[in-house]
C-alpha positions in Angstrom: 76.5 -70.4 13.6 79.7 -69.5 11.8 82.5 -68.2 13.5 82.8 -65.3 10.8 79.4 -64.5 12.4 80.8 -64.8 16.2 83.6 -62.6 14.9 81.8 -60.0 13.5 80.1 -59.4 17.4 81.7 -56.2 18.7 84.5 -56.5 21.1 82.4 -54.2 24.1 79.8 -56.1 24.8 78.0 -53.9 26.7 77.0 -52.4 23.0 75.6 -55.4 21.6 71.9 -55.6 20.5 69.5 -58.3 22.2 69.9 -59.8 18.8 73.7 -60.4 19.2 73.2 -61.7 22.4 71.0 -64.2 21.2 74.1 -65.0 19.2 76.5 -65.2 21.8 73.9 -67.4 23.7 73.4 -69.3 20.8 77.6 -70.1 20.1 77.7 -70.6 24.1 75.1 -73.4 23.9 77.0 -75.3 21.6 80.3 -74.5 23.1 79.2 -76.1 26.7 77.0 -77.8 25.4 74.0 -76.7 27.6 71.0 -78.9 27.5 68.2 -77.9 24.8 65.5 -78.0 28.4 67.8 -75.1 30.0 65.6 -72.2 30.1 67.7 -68.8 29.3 64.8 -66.9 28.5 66.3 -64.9 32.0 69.3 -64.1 29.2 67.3 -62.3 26.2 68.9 -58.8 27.1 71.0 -55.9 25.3 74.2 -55.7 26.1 73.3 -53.2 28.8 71.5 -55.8 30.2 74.0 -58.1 29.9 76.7 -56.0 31.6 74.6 -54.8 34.3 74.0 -58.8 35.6 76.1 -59.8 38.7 77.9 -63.0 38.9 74.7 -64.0 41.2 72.1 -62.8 38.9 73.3 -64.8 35.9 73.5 -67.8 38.3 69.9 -67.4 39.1 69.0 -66.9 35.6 70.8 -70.1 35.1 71.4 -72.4 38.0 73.4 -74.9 35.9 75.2 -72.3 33.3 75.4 -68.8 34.6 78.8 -69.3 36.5 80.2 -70.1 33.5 78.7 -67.7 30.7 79.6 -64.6 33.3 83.1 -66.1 33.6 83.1 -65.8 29.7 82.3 -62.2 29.8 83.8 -61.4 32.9 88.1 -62.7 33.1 89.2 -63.2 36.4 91.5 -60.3 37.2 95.2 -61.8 36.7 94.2 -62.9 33.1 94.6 -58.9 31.8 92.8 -55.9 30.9 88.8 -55.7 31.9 88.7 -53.6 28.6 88.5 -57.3 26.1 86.5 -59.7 27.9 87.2 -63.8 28.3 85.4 -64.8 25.6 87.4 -62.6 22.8 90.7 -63.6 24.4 90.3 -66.9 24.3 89.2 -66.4 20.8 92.4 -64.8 20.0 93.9 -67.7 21.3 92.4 -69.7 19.2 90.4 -71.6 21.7 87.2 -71.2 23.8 87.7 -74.3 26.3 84.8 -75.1 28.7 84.9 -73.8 32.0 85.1 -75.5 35.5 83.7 -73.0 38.3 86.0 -72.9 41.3 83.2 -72.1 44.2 85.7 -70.5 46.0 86.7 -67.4 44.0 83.8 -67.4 41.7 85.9 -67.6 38.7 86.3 -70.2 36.1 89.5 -72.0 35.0 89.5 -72.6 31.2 90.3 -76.2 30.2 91.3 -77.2 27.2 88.2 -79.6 24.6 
């Protein structure tokens, strides 16, 4: 996956194909490196779908991953405007980082690779 192709995603989410999902998915997996045995079938939605999932549902979906895959969609609330999600602006940044989940807020803190 190229990151010409990541780039060409649409900035709303909540727009995207099932398709383009599968592309974000796809970059995610290799980003935090998520084991090829993790089962994200719970994932394979449209963007709809995708925008509709709680914090809980994609952590049911994905016991091991979906804290930090919603945290990528979903900035916590001091990091800016809830129009560009996490995952663009840390793009813009230049850097994706992986994501530790802090239990206690239920948001992640980026860290740099």
């Amino acid at each position: 996956m190229t990151e010409a192709l990541m780039s060409s995603l649409p900035k709303d989410y909540s727009t995207w194909s099932k398709a383009q999902v599968k592309t974000w998915l796809e970059e995610m997996k290799k980003i935090h490196e998520v084991e090829e045995t993790e089962d994200l079938s719970g994932l394979e939605v449209n963007g709809q779908g995708l925008k509709g999932l709680t914090l809980e549902n994609f952590e049911k979906r994905s016991p091991k991953y979906g804290a930090i895959f919603y945290n990528t969609l979903h900035p916590p609330p001091n990091q800016g405007s809830s129009n560009t999600s996490g995952f663009y602006k840390a793009r813009q940044k230049g850097s994706i980082g992986q994501f530790q989940i802090d239990k206690t807020t239920k948001f992640g803190k980026a860290n740099s690779l």
